[in-house]
C-alpha positions as CSV (number, residue, x, y, z in Angstrom):
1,X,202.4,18.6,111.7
2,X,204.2,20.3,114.4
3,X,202.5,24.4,114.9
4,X,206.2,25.7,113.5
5,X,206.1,23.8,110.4
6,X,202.7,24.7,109.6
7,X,203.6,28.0,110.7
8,X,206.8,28.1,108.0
9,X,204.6,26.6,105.6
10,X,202.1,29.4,105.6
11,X,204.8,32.0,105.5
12,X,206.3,30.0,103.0
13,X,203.1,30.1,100.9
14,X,202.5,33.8,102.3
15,X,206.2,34.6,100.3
16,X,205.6,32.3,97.4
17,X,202.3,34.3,96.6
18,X,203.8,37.5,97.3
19,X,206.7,37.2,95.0
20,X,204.3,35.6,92.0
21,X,202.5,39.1,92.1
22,X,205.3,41.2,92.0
23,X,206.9,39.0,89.1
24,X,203.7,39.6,87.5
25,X,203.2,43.5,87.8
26,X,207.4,43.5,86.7
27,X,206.3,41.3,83.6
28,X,202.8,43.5,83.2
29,X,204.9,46.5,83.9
30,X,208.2,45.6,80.6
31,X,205.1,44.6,78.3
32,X,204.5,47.1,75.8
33,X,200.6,48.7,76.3
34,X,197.7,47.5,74.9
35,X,198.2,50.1,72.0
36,X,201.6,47.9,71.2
37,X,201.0,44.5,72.0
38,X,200.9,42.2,68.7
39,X,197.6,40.9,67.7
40,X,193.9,42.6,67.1
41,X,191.6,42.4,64.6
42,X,192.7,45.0,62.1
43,X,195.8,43.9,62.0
44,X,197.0,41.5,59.4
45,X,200.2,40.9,57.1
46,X,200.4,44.3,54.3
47,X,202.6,44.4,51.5
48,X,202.5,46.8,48.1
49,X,199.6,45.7,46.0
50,X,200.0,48.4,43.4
51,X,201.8,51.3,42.6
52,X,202.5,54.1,40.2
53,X,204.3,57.3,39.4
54,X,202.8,60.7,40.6
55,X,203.5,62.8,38.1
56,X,201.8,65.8,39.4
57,X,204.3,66.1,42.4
58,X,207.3,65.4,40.5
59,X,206.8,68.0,37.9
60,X,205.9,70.4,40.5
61,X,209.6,70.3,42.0
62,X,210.8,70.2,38.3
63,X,209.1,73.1,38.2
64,X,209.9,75.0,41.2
65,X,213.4,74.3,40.7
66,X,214.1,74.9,37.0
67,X,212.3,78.4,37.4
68,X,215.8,80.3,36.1
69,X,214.1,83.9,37.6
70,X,214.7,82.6,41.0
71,X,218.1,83.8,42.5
72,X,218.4,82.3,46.1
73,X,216.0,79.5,46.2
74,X,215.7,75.9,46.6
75,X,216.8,74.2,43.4
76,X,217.3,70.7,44.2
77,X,217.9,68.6,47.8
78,X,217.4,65.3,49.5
79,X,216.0,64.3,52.5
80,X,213.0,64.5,51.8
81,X,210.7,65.3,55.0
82,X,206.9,67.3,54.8
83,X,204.5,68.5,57.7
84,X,200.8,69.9,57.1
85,X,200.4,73.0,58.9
86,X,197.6,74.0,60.7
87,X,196.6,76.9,58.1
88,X,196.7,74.2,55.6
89,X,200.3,75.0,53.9
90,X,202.6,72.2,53.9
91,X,206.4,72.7,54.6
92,X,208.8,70.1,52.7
93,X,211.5,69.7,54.8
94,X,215.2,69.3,53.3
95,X,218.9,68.2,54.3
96,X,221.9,68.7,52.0
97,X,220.3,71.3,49.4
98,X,221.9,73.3,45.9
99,X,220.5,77.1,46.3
100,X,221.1,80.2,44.1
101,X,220.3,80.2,40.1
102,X,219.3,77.5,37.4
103,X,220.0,78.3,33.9
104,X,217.9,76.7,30.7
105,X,219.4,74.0,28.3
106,X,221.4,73.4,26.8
107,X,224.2,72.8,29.0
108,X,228.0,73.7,28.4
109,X,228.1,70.8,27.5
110,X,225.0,70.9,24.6
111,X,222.8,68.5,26.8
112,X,219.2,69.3,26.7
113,X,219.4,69.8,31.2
114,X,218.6,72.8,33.0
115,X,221.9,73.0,35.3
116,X,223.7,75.0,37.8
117,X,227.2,76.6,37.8
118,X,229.4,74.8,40.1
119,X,229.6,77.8,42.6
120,X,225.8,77.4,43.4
121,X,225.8,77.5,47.0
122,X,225.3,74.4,49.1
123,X,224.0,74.9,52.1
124,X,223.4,71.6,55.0
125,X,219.0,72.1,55.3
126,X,216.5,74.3,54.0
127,X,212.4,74.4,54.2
128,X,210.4,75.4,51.2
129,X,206.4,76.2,51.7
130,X,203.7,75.0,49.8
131,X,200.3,76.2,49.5
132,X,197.4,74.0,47.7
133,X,199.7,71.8,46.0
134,X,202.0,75.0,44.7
135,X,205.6,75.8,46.0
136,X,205.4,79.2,46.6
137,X,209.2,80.0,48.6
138,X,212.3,79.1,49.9
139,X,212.4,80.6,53.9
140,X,215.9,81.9,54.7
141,X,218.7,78.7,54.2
142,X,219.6,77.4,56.2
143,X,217.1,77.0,58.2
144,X,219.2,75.0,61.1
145,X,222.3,77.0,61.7
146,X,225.3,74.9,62.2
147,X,225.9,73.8,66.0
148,X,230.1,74.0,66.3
149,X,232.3,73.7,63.5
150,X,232.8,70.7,61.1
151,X,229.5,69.8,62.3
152,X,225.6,70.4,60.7
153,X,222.1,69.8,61.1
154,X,219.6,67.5,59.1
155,X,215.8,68.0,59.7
156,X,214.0,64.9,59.4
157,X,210.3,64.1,60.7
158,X,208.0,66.5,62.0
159,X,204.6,67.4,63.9
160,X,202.8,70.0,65.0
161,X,201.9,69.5,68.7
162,X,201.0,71.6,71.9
163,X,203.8,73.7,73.1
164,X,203.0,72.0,76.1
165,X,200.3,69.0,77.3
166,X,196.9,70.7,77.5
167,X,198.0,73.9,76.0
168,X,196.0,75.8,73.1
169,X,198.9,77.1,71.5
170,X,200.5,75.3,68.7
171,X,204.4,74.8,67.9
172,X,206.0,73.0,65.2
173,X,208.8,70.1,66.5
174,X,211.3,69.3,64.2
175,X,213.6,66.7,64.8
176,X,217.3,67.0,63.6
177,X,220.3,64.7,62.9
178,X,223.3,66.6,64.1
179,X,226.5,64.5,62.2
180,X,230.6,65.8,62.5
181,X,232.6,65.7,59.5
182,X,234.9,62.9,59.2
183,X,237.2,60.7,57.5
184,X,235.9,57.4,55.0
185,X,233.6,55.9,55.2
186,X,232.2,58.1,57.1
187,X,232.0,60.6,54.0
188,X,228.5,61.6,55.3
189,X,229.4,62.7,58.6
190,X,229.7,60.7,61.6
191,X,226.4,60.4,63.6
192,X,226.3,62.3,67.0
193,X,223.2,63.3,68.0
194,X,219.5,64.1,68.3
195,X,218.1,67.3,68.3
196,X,214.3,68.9,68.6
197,X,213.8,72.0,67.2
198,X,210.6,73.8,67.9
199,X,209.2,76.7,65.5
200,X,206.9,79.5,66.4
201,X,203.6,79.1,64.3
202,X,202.7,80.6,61.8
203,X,205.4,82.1,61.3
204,X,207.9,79.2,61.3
205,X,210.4,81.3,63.6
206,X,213.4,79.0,65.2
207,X,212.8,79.0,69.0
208,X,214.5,76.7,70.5
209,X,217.0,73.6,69.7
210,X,217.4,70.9,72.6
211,X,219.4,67.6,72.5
212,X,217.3,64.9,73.1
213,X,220.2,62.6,72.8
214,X,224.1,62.6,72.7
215,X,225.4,59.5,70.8
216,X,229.1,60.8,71.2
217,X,230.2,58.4,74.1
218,X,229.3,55.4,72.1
219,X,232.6,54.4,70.9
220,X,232.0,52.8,67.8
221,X,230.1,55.7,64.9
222,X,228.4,52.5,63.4
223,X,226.2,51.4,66.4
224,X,225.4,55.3,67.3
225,X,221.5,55.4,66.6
226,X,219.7,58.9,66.0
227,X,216.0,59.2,65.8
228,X,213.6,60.8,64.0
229,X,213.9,59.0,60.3
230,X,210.0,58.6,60.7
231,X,207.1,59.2,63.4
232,X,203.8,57.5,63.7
233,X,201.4,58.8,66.4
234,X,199.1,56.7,68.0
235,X,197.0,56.1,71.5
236,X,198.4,58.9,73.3
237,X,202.0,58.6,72.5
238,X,204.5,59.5,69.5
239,X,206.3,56.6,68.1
240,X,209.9,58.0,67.0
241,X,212.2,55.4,65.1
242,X,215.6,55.7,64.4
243,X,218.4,53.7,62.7
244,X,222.2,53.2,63.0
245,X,224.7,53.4,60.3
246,X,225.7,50.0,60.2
247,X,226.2,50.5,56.3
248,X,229.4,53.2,56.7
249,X,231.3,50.4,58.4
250,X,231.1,47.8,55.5
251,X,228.0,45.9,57.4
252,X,225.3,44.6,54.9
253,X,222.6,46.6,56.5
254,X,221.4,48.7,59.3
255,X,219.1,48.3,62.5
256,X,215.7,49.9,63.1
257,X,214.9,51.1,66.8
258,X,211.9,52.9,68.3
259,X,211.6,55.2,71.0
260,X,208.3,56.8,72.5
261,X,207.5,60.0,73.9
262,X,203.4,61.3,75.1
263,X,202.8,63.6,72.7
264,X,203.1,66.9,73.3
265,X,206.7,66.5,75.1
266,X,208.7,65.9,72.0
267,X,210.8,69.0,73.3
268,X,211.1,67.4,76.6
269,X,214.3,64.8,76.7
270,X,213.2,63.7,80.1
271,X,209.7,62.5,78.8
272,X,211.5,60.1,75.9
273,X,211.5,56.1,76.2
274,X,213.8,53.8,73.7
275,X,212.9,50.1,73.5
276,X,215.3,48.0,75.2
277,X,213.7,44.4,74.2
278,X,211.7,44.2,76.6
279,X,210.5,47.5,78.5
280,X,210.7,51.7,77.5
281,X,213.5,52.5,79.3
282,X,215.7,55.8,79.7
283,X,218.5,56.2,77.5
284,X,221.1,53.4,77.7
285,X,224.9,53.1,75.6
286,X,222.9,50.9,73.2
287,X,219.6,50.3,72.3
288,X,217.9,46.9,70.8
289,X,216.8,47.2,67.6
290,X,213.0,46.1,66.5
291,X,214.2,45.2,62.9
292,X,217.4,44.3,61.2
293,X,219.8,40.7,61.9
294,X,222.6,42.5,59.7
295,X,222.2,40.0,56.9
296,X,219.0,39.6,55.3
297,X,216.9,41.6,57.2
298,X,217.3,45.4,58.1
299,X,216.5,49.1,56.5
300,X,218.5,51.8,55.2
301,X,219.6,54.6,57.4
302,X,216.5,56.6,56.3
303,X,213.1,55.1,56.0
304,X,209.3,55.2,57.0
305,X,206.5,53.8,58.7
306,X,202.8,54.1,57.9
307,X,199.7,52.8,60.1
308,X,197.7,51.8,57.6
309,X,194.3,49.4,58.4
310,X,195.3,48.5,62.1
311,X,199.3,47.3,60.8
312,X,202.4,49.5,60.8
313,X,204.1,49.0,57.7
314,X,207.9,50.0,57.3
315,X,209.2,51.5,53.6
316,X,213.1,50.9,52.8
317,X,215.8,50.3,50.2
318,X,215.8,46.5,50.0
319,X,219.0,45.6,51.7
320,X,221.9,43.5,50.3
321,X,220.4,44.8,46.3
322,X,222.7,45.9,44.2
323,X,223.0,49.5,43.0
324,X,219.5,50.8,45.5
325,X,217.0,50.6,43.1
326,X,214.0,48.7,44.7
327,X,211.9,49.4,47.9
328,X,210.5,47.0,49.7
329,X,208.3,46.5,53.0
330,X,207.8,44.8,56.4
331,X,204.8,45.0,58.7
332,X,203.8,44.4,62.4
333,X,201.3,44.9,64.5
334,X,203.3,46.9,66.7
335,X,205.8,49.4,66.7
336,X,208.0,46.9,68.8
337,X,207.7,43.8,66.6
338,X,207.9,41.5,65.5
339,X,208.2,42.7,62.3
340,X,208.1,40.6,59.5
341,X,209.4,40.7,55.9
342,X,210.6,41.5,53.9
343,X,208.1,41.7,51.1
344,X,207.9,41.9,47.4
345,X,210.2,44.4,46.0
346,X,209.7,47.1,43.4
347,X,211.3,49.7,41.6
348,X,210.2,52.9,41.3
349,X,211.2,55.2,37.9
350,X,215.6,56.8,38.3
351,X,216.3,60.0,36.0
352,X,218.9,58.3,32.9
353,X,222.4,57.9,33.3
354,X,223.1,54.7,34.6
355,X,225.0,55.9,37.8
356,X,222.0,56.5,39.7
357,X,220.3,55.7,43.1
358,X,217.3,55.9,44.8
359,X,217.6,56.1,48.7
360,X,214.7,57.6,51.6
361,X,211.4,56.4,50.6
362,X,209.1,58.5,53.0
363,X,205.5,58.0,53.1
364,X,204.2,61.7,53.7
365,X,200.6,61.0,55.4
366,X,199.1,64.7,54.8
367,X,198.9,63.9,51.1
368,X,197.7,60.4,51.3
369,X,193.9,60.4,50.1
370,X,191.3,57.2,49.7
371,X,193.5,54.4,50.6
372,X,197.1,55.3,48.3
373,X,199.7,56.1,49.9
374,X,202.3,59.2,48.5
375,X,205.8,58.2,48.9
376,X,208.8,60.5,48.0
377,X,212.0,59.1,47.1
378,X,215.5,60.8,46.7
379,X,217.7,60.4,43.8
380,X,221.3,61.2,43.8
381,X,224.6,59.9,41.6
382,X,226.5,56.9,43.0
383,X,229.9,58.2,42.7
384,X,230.4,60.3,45.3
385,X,233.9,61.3,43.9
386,X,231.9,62.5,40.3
387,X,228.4,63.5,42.2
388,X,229.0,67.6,42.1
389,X,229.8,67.7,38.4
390,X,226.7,65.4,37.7
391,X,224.8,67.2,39.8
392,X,225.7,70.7,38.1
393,X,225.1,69.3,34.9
394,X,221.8,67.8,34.9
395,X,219.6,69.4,38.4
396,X,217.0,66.7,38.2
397,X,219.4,64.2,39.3
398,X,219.6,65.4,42.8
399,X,215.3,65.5,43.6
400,X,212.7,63.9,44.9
401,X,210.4,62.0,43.1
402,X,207.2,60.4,44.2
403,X,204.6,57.6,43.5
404,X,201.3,56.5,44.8
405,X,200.8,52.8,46.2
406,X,198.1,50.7,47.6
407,X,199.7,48.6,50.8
408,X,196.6,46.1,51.4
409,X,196.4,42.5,53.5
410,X,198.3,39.6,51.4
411,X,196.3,36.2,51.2
């Protein structure tokens, strides 16, 4: 062979190699981290073993908001968000909420409800502290104060982190759906954007509120995603999922997406990374979603995820069932996917009256003890058109109510 062939050959082979390891470190480089990759020995298929209702925490609620000597406090509310504090209390956090004064049965109607006038004020978020197991107040509602008009805030998940990496001083992050009013179906608001609040501690003092992501630019309401419906924390980084409202637009079901942020940063909207398929990326028009084909598969707006054992396992409304009565599950073995699912289904305990739903089931990990999980979900009445009356007449329609469950490895 001729010196310049052998010459191009080596160079050839020189390239060849060359390009192999920088295809590799790309592909090593879009891979999640050992922390997400599928697989592991603690991880294996989870569904609901067992479950009941916990009646303790339900009749505490009941309790705290049928209390007619209360004047200005938290009566009833969805949304249903909590935090452990470091001093122990626990702060339920809350979205749409009824304020002002309960008033014993019967009703003016001669039901045996406690219910509200229809004045009672209705504000868009409000926080109410616990202490060992008790609700003790209502702080000053709302919480979130509007951020333009025709537009409000919804607190969702929460943490306590360092104000900054490495610091000693603790702040409280909240995240928060901002949504604009608009016309049907987008009765709920249309979604627009992600917000971080941050909270002095103890004192639970609003400091700051950045935006961690503007969804107004995406042209079409019902592929806008916003974040925050549920966090799980693990190996150095906060896990933050989000969902679109693929439901308001007459789809059958909506789309589950996952973004990551070190912890510590939540704050920080430079330091957040959405899941493209592939690699964490910086915020793009759209996102892919980890769970959800718009058919079969998918989650409510609003739902939760859990690490339980070595799996992450994902609480929803069981999509494409009539009248959102059941809640089922999917797990993975990361917070990519793939998840699978969904599980078996069941139906936790709705107030009487027929028109009823149940929607949000949130696990809330601070009260989980010995293997059960607590899971809050919301109730409210179906009708929109009818729901304030309902809700005046009978105030336990529009709580949360909780059970315990047992989410173990299937055979």
């Amino acid at each position: 062979m001729p010196d310049d062939a052998r010459a191009r050959q080596r160079t050839g082979t020189g390239l060849g190699l060359l390009l192999a390891l920088v295809l590799a470190a790309v592909l090593l480089t879009a891979l999640p981290d050992d922390g997400d990759r599928e697989g592991g020995g603690a991880c294996a298929p989870h569904s609901v073993a067992s479950w009941s209702a916990h009646k303790g925490l339900t009749a505490e609620f009941a309790r705290y908001g049928d209390d007619p000597s209360r004047t200005d406090d938290w009566t009833g509310g969805d949304g249903t968000h909590s935090v452990r504090l470091p001093d122990g209390r626990v702060l339920w956090l809350f979205s749409d909420t009824y304020l002002g004064q309960v008033h014993a049965p019967p009703n003016p109607f001669g039901e045996s409800f406690t219910w509200r006038e229809a004045s009672a004020p209705l504000v868009r978020n409000s926080a109410v502290v616990m202490r060992d197991g008790r609700l003790q107040r209502t702080l000053p509602a709302p919480l979130f104060p509007d951020p333009a008009p025709n537009q409000w805030r919804w607190p969702v998940a929460a943490r306590v982190e360092p104000r900054s990496p490495g610091s000693s001083e603790q702040v409280l992050r909240v995240l928060l759906w901002v949504r604009t009013a608009g016309q049907s179906p987008w009765i709920f608001g249309v979604p627009t954007a992600t917000e971080v609040a941050t909270l002095s501690l103890p004192d639970l003092r609003v400091e700051s509120v950045v935006k961690v992501l503007d969804q107004q630019l995406v042209p079409d309401p019902s592929r806008r995603v916003l974040f925050g419906t549920t966090l799980v924390e693990e190996g150095g980084w906060t896990y933050v999922f989000g969902g679109d409202d693929g439901q308001a637009a007459s789809r059958p079901v909506s789309r589950a997406y996952v973004a990551r942020v070190p912890k510590g940063r939540l704050g920080e909207p430079g330091a957040w990374r959405y899941w493209d398929g592939s690699a964490w990326a910086k915020a793009k028009p759209r996102f892919r979603p980890v769970l959800g084909d718009g058919r079969r598969t998918g989650v409510g707006s609003a739902f939760s995820v859990a690490r339980v054992d070595g799996t992450y396992v994902l609480f929803t409304m069981a999509a494409g069932t009539d009248g959102l009565t059941s809640v089922t599950s999917y797990w993975s073995c990361s917070p990519v996917g793939p998840w699978h699912g969904p599980t078996k289904d069941f139906s936790p305990a709705l107030p009487p009256g027929g028109q009823v739903a149940a929607y949000n089931p949130q696990v809330h990990p601070e009260l989980s003890r010995g293997g059960r999980l607590v899971l809050s979900y919301d109730v409210n009445w179906l009708d929109p058109g009818g729901a304030a009356a309902q809700l005046s007449r009978n105030v336990s329609l529009y709580r949360p109510r909780f059970v315990t469950l047992r989410a173990a490895p299937t055979r």
